[in-house]
C-alpha positions in Angstrom: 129.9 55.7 105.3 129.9 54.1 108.6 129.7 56.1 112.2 132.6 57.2 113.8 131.3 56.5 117.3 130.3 53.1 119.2 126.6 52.2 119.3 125.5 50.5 122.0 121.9 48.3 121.4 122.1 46.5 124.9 124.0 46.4 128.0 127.5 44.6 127.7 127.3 41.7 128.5 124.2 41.7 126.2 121.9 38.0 127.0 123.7 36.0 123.9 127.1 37.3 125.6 126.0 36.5 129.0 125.7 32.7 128.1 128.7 32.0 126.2 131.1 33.7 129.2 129.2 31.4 131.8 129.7 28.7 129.1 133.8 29.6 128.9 134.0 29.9 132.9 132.9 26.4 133.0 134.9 24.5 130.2 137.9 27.3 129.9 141.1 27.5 132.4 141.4 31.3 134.1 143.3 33.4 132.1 143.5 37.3 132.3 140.4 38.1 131.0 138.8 40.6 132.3 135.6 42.2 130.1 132.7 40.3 129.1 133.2 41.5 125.1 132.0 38.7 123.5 132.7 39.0 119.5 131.4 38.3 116.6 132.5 39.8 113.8 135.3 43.1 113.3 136.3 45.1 110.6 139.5 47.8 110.8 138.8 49.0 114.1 135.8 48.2 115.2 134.2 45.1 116.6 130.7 43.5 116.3 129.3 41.1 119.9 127.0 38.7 119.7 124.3 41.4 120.9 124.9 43.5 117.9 126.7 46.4 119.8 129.8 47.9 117.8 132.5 48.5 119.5 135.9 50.8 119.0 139.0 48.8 119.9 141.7 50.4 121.2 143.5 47.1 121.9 144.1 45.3 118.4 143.6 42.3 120.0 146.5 42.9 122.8 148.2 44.1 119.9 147.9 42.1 117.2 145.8 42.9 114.4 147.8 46.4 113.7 145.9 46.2 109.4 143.0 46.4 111.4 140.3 43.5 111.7 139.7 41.5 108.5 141.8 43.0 106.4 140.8 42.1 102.6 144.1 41.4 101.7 145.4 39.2 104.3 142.1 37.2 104.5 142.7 36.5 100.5 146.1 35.5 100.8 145.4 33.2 104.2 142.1 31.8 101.6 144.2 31.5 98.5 146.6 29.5 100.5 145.0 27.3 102.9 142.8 25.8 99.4 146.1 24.6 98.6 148.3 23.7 101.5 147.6 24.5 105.3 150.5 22.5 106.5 154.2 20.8 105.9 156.2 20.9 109.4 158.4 23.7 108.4 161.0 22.7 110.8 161.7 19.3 108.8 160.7 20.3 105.8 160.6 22.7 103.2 158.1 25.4 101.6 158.7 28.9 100.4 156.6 31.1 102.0 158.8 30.7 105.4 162.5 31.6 103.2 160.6 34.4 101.3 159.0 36.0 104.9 162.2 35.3 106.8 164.0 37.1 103.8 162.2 39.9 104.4 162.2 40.2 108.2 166.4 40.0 107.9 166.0 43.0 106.1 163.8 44.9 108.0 164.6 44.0 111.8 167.7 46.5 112.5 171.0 45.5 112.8 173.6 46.0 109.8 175.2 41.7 110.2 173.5 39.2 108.3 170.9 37.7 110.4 169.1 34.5 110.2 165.0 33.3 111.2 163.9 31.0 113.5 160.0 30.7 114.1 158.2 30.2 116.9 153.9 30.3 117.7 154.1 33.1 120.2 156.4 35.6 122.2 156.7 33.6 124.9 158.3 30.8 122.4 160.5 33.4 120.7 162.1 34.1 124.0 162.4 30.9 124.7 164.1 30.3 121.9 166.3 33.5 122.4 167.6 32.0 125.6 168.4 28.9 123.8 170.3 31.0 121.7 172.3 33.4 123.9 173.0 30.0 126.1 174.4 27.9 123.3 176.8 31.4 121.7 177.6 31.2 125.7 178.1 28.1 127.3 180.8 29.4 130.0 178.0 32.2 131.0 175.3 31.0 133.2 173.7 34.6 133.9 171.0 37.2 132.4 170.2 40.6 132.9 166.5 41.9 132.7 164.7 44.7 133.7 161.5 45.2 137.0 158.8 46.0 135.0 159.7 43.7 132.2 157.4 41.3 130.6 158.9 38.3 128.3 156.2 35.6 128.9 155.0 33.2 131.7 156.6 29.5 130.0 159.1 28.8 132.8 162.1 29.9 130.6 160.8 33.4 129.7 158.7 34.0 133.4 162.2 34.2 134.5 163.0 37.5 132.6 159.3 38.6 133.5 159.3 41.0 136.2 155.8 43.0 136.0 153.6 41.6 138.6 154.2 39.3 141.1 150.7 37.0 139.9 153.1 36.1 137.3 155.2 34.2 139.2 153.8 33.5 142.5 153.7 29.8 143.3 155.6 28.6 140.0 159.1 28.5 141.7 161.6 26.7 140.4 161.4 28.7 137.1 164.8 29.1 135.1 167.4 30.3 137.1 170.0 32.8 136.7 168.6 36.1 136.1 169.0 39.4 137.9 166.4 42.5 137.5 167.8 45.8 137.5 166.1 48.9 137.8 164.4 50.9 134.5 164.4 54.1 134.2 160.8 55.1 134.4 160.8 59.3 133.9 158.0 59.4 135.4 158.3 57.0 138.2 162.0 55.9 138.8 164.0 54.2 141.8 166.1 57.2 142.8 163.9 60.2 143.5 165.0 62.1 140.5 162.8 64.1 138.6 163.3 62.4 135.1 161.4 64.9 133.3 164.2 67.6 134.0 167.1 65.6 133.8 166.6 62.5 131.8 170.3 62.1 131.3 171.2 61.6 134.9 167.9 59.1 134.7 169.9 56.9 132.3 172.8 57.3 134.1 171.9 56.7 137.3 170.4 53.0 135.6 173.6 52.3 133.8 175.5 53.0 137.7 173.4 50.5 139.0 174.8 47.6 136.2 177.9 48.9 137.1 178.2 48.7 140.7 175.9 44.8 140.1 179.3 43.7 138.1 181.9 44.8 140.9 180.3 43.7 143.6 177.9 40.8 143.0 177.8 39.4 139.4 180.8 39.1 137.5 180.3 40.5 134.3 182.2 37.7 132.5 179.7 35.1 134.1 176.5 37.3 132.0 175.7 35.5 128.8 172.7 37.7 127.9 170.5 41.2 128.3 167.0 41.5 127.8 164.9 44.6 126.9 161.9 46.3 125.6 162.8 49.1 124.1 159.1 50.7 125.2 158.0 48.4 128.4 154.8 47.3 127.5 152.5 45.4 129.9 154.8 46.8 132.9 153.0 50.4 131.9 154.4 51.6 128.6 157.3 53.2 129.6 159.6 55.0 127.4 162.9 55.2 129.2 165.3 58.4 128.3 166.4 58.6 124.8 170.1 58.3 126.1 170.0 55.0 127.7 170.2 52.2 125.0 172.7 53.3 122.9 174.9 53.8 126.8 173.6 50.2 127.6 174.4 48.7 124.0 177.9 49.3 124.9 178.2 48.6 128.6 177.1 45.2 127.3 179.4 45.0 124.4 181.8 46.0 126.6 181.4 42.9 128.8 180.8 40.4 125.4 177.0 40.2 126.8 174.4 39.9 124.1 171.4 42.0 123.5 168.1 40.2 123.4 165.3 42.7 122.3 161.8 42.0 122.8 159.7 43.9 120.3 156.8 41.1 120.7 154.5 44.2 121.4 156.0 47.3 120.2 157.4 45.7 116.8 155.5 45.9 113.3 154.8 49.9 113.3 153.4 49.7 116.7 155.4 53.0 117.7 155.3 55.2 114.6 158.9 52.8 113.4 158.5 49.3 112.5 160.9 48.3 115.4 160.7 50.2 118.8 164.8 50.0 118.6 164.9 52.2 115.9 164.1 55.1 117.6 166.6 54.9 120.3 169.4 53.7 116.6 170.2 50.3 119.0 169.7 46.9 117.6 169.5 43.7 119.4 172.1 40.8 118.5 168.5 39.0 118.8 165.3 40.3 118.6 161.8 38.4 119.6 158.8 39.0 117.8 155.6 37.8 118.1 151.5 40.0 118.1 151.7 42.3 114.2 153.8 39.9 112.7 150.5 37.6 111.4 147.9 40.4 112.0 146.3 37.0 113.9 147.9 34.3 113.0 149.4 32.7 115.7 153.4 33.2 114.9 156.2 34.7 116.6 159.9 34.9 115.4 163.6 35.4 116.6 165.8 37.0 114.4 169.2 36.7 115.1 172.8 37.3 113.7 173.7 34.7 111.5 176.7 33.2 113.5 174.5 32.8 116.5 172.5 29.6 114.4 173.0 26.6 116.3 176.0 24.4 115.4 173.8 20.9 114.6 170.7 19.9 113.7 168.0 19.1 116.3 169.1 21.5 119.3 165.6 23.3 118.6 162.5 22.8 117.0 159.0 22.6 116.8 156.0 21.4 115.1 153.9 24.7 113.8 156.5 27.0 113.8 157.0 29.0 110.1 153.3 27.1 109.2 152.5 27.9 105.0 149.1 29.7 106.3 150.9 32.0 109.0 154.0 32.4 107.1 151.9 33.8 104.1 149.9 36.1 106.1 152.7 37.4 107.6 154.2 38.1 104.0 150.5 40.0 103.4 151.2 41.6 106.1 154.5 43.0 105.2 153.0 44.0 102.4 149.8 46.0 103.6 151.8 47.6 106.5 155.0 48.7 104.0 152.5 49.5 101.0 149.7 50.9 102.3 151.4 53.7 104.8 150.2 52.3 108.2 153.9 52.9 109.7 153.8 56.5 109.1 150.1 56.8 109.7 150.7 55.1 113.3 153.1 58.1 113.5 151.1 60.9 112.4 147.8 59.5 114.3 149.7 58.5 116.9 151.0 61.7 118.1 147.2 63.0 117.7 146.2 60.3 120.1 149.1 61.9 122.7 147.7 65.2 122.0 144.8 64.2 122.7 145.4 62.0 125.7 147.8 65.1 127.0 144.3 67.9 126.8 142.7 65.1 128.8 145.1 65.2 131.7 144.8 68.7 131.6 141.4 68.2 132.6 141.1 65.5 134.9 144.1 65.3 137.9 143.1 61.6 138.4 145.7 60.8 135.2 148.9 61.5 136.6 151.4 60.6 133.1 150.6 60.3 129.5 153.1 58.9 127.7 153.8 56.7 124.6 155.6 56.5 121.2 153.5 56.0 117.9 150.1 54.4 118.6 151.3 52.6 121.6 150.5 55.2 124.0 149.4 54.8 127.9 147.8 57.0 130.7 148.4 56.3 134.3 146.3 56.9 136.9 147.3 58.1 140.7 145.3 59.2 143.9 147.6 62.5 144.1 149.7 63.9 141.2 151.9 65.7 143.7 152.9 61.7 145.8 152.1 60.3 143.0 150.6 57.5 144.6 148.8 54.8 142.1 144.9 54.2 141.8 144.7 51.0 140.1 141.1 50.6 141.5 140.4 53.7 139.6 141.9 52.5 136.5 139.7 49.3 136.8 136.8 51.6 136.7 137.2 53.5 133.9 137.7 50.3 131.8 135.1 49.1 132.8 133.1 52.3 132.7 134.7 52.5 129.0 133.4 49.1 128.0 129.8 50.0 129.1 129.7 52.7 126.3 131.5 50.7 123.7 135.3 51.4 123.7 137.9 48.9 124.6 140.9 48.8 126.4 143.7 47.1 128.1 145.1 47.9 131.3 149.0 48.5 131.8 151.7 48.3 134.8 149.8 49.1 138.2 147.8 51.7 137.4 148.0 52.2 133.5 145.5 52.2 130.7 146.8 51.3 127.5 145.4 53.0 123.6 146.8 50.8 120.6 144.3 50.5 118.0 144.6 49.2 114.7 147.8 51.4 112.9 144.5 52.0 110.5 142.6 54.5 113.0 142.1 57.7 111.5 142.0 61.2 113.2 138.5 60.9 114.0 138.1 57.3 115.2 141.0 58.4 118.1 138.6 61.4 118.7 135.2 59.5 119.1 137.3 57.3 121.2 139.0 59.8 123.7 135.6 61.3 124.0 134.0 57.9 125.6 137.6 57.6 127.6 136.5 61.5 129.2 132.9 60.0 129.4 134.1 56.8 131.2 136.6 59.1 133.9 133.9 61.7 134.9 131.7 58.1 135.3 134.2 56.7 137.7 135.0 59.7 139.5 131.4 59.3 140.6 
């Protein structure tokens, strides 16, 4: 039996680690990377570097591997498969693994219409392809609706949507025009001074107003062709809006004939204790964009749509890797290990440990002004005062980095946020040898 705790052998970056990052800053374009983890092998949660320290990841690889690293199952069916076929052009041609995963995923992503598949490599390219969409079911609307905080992708279709930080966009206009940002309702940190703790209702409402008064005054409503969402922001800080908005919202837009585009690239796949995000607020999306658990690390991503939004002729979109046999059939192993193996409900029952847990740890340290979360997709955020709530994102750099020194990873969130989603695999204990590093790395940075 393995430890439940990181070891550490040598200082991270470790001398092997230390010369493949100055190798990658000289032949790799910037990115957002931002710790030296340099790895080499990983099993469930835990990662192996190149310097032999083992590591407890509480990112799942930005949220993707949510079976957990190498999972026995998923690397036999990707083996079994790519011995006999590793590629066809699925777009053009036919195979069926792609009809037998896009089967499934019409029966699973919420929604009671018929619904049909179309695959992309990534969530940026399943939004893209969402616009596409929405634009051709509309071609008299020319407008969109997203949300500040929102992130859909940086391609220049779905940057448009993205409103989480302004290094997203700065210097890349002309992106895609036509979309307007309106405020989310953050109950922790909102637009209008309200306390949305005590009166999340009003929260929603107040959100919903602000649509409102946006279609009598500014932007006709009959000029909108589309609405995008997470149903839990993720990378603008992993906020979980009152449980009364969406299903207000679904109508406002129904209303109006606007569709619903919901991005569940990071919270889909059991991520939140569901396997859609939507389903705990009972709203579906006329499209939703998938992407990160669908493969467990295959590049894929997917829109699934209602059936009479498919495109009219043949050739309006397409590419070449989309659907591909060997990501197609670990996304059916995936299925399959997530729905028969209990990691949906076990994201829900660790899950809520993991905010217990996180919730004892504000209670000891003021620096962590909001936990808050939904399954295994759970965030802290950090502030200089909890009574201004003014944000400490230099202080949030320092604990991840402080975490990484003593073998925990994690990913940072919206201005000031520190994001926990492990593998859906994580047992009780693997959360607790991990909050106990993430106490170990505050008290280090309060310093």
């Amino acid at each position: 039996m393995s430890l439940v705790k990181p070891e550490i052998r040598v200082p991270i970056p470790g001398p092997n680690a230390t010369k493949v990052v100055e190798r990658d800053h000289r032949a790799l374009f910037t990115t957002t990377k931002t710790a030296p983890i340099v790895a080499a092998s990983a099993k469930g949660v835990w990662v192996t570097d190149v310097d032999g320290n083992r590591i407890l990841d509480f990112t799942s690889g930005v949220g993707v591997v949510n079976c957990g690293y190498s999972h026995p199952k998923i690397v036999k069916a990707i083996q079994d498969q790519a011995a006999k076929l590793i590629h066809f052009a699925g777009t053009d041609y036919y195979y069926d693994s792609q009809v037998d995963l896009a089967e499934r995923l019409t029966q699973i992503v919420p929604g009671p219409w018929a619904k049909k598949v179309f695959y992309t490599n990534s969530g940026t390219e399943s939004n893209e392809a969402a616009i596409k969409i929405v634009k051709a079911h509309h071609p008299d609307r020319q407008q969109f609706l997203a949300f500040q905080g929102a992130f859909h992708g940086r391609t220049m279709g779905s940057l448009a949507f993205t409103a989480s930080k302004p290094v997203q966009k700065r210097g890349f206009f002309p992106w895609m025009p036509g979309v307007t940002h309106v405020p989310f309702p953050n109950p922790y940190r909102n637009a209008w001074g309200i306390d949305g703790y005590e009166h999340p209702a009003e929260l929603a409402n107040r959100a919903l107003d602000w649509i409102e008064t946006l279609f009598s005054t500014s932007l006709p409503p009959e000029d909108v062709a589309g609405l995008w969402f997470e149903p839990v922001q993720g990378e603008g800080g992993y906020v979980v809006p009152p449980k009364e908005f969406y299903p207000k919202l679904a109508k406002l837009a129904r209303d109006h004939g606007i569709l619903l585009v919901a991005d569940e690239v990071q919270s889909g796949f059991g991520r939140t204790g569901r396997m859609f995000a939507q389903e705990h607020f009972g709203v579906a999306g006329d499209v939703t964009c998938l992407a990160k658990g669908i493969a467990n690390g295959m590049p894929m991503g997917a829109a699934v749509a209602r059936a009479d939004l498919d495109f009219d002729k043949n050739g309006r979109h397409s590419n070449t890797y989309g659907g591909n046999v060997l990501a197609t059939t670990a996304g059916l192993a995936t299925l399959d290990v997530l729905q028969g193996e209990g990691l949906v409900e076990n994201s829900a029952r660790v899950g809520e440990h993991l905010h217990k847990r996180l919730r004892e740890l504000q209670q000891k340290r003021e620096v962590i002004g909001d936990v808050r979360g939904l399954g295994l997709m759970q965030a802290m955020e950090f502030v200089k005062d909890r009574r201004t709530k003014a944000v400490d994102p230099a202080f949030k750099d320092r604990v991840v980095d402080e975490a990484m020194k003593r073998g925990l990873a994690l990913l940072q969130c919206g201005k000031a946020g520190v994001r926990c989603i492990p593998p859906l695999c994580i047992t009780e204990a693997e959360v607790d040898a991990g909050v106990e590093v993430l106490d170990q790395a505050i008290r280090a940075a309060l310093a």
